[in-house]
C-alpha positions in Angstrom: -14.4 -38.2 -77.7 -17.0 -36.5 -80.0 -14.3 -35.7 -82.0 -13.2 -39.0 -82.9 -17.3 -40.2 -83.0 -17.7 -37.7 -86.1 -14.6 -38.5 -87.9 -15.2 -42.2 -87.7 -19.1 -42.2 -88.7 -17.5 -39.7 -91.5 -15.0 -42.8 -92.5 -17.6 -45.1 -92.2 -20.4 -43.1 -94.5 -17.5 -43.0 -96.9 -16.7 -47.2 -96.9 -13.2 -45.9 -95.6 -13.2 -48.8 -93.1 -9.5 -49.4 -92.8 -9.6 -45.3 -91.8 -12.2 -46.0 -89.0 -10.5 -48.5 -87.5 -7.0 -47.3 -87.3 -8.6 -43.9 -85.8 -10.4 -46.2 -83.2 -7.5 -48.6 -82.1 -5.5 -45.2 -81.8 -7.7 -44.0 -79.5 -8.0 -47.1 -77.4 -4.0 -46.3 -77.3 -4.2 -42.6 -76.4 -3.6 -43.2 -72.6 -0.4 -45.2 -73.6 1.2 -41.8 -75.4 1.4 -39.9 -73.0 5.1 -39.0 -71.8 6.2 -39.0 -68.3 10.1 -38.8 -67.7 11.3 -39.5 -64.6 15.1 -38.9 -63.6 17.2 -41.0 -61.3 20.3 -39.4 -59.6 22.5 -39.9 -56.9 26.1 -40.3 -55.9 28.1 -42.9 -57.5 27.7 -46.6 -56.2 24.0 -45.4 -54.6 22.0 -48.1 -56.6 21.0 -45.9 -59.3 20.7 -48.7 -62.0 18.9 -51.5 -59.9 16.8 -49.0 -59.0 15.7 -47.5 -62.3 15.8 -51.4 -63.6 13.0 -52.1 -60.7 11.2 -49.8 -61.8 10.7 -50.9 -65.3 10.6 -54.8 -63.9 13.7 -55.9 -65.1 16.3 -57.8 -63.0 20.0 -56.0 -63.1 21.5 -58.7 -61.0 24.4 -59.3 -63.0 22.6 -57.2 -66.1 21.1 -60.9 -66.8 18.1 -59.0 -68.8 17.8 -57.5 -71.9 17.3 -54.0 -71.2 18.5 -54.2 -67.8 20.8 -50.8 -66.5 24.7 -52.1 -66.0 25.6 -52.4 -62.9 29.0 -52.8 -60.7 31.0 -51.7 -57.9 32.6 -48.5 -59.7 30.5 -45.8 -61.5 28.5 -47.4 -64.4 27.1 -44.9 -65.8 29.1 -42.1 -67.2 26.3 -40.1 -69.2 22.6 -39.1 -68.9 21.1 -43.0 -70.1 17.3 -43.2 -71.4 15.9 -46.3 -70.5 12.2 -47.1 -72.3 9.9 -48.8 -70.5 9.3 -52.3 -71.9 6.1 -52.3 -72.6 5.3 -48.9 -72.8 7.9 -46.7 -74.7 6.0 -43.1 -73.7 7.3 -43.8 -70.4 11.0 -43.2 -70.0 13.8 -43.6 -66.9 16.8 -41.7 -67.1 19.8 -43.1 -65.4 21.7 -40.1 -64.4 25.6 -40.3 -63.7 26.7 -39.6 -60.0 26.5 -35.8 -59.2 30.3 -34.4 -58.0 31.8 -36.4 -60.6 34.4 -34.6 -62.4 32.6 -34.9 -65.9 29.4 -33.6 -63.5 30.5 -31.1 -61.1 28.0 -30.5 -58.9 27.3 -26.5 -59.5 26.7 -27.5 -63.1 24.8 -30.9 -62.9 21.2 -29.6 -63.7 22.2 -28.2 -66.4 24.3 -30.9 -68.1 21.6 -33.4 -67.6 18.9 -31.6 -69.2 16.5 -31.1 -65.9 13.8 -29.1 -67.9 12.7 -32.4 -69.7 11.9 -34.3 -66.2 8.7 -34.5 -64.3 10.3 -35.4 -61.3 13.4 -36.5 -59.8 14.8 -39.4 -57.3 17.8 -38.5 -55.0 19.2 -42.1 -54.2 21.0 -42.7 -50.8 22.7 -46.2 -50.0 23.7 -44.8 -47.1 23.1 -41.0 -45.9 22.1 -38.4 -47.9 25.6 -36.2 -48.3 26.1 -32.7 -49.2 26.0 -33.0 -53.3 22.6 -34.7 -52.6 21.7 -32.0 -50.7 23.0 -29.3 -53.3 20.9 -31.1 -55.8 18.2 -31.2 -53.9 17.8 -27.3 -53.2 18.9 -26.4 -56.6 15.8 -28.8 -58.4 13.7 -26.7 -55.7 14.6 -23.3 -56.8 13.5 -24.9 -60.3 10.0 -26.0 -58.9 10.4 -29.2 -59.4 9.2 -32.5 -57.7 12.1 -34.5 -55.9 11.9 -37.5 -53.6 14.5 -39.3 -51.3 15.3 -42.6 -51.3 17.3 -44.3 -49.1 18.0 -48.0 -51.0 19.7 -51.3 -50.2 17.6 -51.1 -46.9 17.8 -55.3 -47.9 21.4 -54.9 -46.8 20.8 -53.1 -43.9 18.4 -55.4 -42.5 20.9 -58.2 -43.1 23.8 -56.7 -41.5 21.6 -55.9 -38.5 20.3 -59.5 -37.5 23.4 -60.5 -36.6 23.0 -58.7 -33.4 21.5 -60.0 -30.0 19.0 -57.4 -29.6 18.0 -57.1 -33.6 14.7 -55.8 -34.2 13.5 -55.0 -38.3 11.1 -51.9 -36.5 13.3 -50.6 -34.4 16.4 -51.1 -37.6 14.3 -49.4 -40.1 12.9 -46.8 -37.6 16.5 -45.5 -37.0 17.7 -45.4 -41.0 14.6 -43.4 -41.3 14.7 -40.7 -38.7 19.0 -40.7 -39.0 18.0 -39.8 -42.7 14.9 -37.1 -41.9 16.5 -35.8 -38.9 19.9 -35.1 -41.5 17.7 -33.9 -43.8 16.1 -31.4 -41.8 19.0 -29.8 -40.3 19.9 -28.9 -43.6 16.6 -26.9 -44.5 14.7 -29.5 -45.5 11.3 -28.9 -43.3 9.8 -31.9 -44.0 11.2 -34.1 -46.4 10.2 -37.0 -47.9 12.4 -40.4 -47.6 11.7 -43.6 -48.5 13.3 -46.8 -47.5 13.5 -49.5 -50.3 14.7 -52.3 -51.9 14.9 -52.8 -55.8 15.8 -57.2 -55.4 12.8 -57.1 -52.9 9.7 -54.3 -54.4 7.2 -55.5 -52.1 8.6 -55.1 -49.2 9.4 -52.0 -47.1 8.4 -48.7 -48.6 8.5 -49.2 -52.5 4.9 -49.6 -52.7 4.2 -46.2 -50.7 6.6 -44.3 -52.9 4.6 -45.1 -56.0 1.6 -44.2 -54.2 3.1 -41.4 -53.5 4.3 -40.2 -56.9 1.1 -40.7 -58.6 -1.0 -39.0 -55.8 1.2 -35.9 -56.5 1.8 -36.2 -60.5 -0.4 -34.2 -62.4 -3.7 -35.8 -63.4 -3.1 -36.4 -66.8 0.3 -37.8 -65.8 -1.2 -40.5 -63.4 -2.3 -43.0 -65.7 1.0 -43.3 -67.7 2.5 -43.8 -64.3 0.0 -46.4 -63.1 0.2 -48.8 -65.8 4.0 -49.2 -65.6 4.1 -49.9 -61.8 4.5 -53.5 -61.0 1.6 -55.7 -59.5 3.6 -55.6 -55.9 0.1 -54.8 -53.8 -3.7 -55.7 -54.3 -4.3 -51.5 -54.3 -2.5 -51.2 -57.4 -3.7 -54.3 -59.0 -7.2 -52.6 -58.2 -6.3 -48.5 -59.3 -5.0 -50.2 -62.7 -8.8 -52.0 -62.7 -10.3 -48.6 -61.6 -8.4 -46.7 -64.6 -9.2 -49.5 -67.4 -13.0 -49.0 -66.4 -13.3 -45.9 -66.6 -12.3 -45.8 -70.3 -15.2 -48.6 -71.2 -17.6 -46.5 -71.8 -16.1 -44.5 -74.4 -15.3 -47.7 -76.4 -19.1 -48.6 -76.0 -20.0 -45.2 -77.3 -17.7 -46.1 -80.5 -19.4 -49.5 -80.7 -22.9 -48.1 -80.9 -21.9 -45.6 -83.3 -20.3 -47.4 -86.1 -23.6 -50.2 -85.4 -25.6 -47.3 -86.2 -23.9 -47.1 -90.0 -26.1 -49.2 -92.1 -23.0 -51.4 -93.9 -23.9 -54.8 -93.9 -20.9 -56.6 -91.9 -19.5 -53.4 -91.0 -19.9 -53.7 -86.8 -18.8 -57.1 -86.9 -15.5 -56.0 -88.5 -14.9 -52.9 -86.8 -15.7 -54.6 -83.0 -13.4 -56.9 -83.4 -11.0 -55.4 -84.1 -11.6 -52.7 -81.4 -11.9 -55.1 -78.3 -8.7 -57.3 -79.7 -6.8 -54.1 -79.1 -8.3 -52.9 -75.8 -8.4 -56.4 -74.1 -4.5 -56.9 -75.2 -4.2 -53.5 -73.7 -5.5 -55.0 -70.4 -3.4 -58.1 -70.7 -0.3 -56.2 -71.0 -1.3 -53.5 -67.7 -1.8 -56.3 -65.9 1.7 -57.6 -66.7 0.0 -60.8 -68.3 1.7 -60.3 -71.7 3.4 -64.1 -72.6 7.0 -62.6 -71.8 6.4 -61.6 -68.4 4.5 -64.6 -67.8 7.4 -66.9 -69.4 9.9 -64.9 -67.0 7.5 -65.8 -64.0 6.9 -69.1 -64.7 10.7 -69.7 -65.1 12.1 -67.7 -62.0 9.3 -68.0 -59.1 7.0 -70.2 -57.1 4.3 -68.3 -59.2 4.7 -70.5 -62.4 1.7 -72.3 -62.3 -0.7 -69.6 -61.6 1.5 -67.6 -64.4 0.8 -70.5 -67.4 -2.7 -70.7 -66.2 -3.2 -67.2 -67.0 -1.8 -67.2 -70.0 -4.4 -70.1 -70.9 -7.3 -68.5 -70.2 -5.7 -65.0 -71.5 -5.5 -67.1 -75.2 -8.6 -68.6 -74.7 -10.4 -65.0 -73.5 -9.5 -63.2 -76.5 -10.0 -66.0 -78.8 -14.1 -65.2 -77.1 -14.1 -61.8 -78.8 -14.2 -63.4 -82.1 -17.3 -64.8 -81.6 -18.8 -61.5 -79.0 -17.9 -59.2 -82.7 -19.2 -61.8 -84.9 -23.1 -60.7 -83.3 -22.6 -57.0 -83.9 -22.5 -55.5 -80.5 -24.6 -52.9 -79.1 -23.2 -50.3 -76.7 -24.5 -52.2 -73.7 -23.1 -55.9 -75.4 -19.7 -54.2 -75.9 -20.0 -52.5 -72.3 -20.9 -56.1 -70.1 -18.0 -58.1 -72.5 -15.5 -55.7 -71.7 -16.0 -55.6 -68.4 -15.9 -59.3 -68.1 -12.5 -59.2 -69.3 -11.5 -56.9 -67.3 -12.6 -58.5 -64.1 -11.4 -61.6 -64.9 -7.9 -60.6 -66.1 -7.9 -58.5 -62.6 -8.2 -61.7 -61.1 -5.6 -63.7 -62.7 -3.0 -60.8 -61.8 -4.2 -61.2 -58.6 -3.9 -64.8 -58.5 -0.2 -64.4 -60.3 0.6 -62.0 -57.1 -0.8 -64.1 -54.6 1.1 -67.1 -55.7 4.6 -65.2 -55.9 4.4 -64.3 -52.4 3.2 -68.2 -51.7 -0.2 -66.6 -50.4 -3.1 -69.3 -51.3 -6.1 -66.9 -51.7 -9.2 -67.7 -54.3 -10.5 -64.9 -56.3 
């Protein structure tokens, strides 16, 4: 931070405006450059590309979105596939292809997919978790490396099972998790982690604790990149997004103060603006707020309204920071105006989630 204080006030002393503010908005963009890779693998037909699609909030039913992993009901992928996230590139998925293939044996597989480059890995299960899994599993041990079972299409499962007198959703998803532990742990696993999920339905069942569960254990530098890609599919990580965005305000106040310290006539005005324009699209896009996703809600679920209300006020909320710049701001101005943003852009992701779930809850 005091870095990038001296080498703007040095810009500024030197009229190099265009130099300050590029070294500014790239710092209100650090967070976003950060790379975290995360590797998908399983056995063929284990809902490997829903998953990774799910991930990055794209739909893959019937690959109707751009972007969106193929799938099918043979083996789609047939090499190691780099998917970008959407909105933020530094974060990428890698679709792996099946392991025990014959183009991946499974003795080789690490080392044909590159597993040095991954932060952590998901072992995908539609069913059980077989040997290759298992193979895979030890071997990305004896590399140090963070794995995590999932057990998907649990949707499936659950459907299959209400045909039965005596269905019951605990005692159906109780079983598929201690069948898959208890499997697990006669193989050598002492206490393994499985999670039970569904990529057509994210906020139900156990999608929401695996995120929680890979940022707890990613390193801390790691976290945020990881964070800001999840999907809004609980209030906590509508909140932890709000948490991380808040913690970063003060350093753009310290900016703000700095370049009002430079006696340019005109010069704060210019350089605030252009500063909170950045950090509050920034905000708008972590929140999932950006016009695309709001155009894809509005079109496909009961949260339309709520999502072209947001994207209102969103237009309406930045279009404020032209008038908040045009009075020079102080560190404590820039401090209160972002924060306002913030809070209320927290609330209209809240209001977006509520209303997608049909939950009518004020904010």
């Amino acid at each position: 931070m005091e870095a990038v204080l001296a080498s703007v006030k040095n810009d500024l002393m030197n009229n190099d405006t265009a130099a300050a503010v590029e070294k500014i908005q790239r710092y209100s963009k650090e967070p976003n450059n950060i790379p975290l890779k995360i590797a998908i693998t399983g056995e063929s037909k284990s809902g490997k590309s829903t998953f990774v699609s799910a991930l990055r909030g794209i739909k893959s039913i019937g690959d109707e979105d751009e972007g969106a992993a193929p799938t099918g009901v043979v083996e789609t992928t047939s090499e190691v596939t780099e998917y970008l996230h959407p909105n933020y590139p530094n974060v990428t998925l890698w679709d792996l292809p099946g392991i025990g293939t014959t183009k991946f044996p499974a003795d080789k597989y690490l080392e044909l997919v590159g597993f040095e480059k991954f932060d952590f890995f998901i072992i995908i299960s539609a069913d059980r978790f077989r040997e290759n899994d298992v193979k895979l599993a030890k071997e990305i041990q004896k590399m140090k490396k963070k794995f995590y079972f999932v057990r998907s299409k649990i949707d499936n499962n659950i459907r299959d099972e209400e045909r039965k007198k005596d269905f019951s959703k605990e005692g159906t998803l109780r079983k598929i998790r201690d069948d898959s532990v208890q499997g697990l742990q006669k193989e050598g696993f002492e206490s393994p982690q499985v999670f039970l999920v569904s990529s057509f339905d994210s906020h139900l069942y156990e999608f929401s604790k695996l995120q929680q569960t890979l940022e707890r254990e990613l390193p801390a530098h790691k976290r945020d990149a990881l964070l800001r890609v999840m999907s809004n599919i609980n209030q906590e990580i509508i909140n932890k997004k709000k948490e991380a965005f808040q913690s970063r305000i003060k350093y753009y106040s310290t900016l703000s103060a700095a370049v009002a310290a430079v006696p340019v006539p005109g010069l704060s005005v210019n350089v605030d603006l252009s500063m909170m324009a950045s950090v509050v699209t920034d905000y708008v896009t972590g929140f999932g707020l950006d016009k695309q996703s709001l155009e894809k809600l509005a079109a496909s679920s009961v949260a339309g309204t709520a999502a072209l209300m947001a994207a209102e006020k969103v237009s309406r909320r930045i279009s404020i920071i032209v008038t908040a710049a045009s009075m020079g701001l102080s560190f404590t101005t820039t401090y209160l105006t972002l924060s306002y943003f913030l809070n209320q852009l927290a609330d209209d992701a809240q209001r977006v989630f509520n209303r997608a779930l049909g939950v009518n809850i004020s904010v």
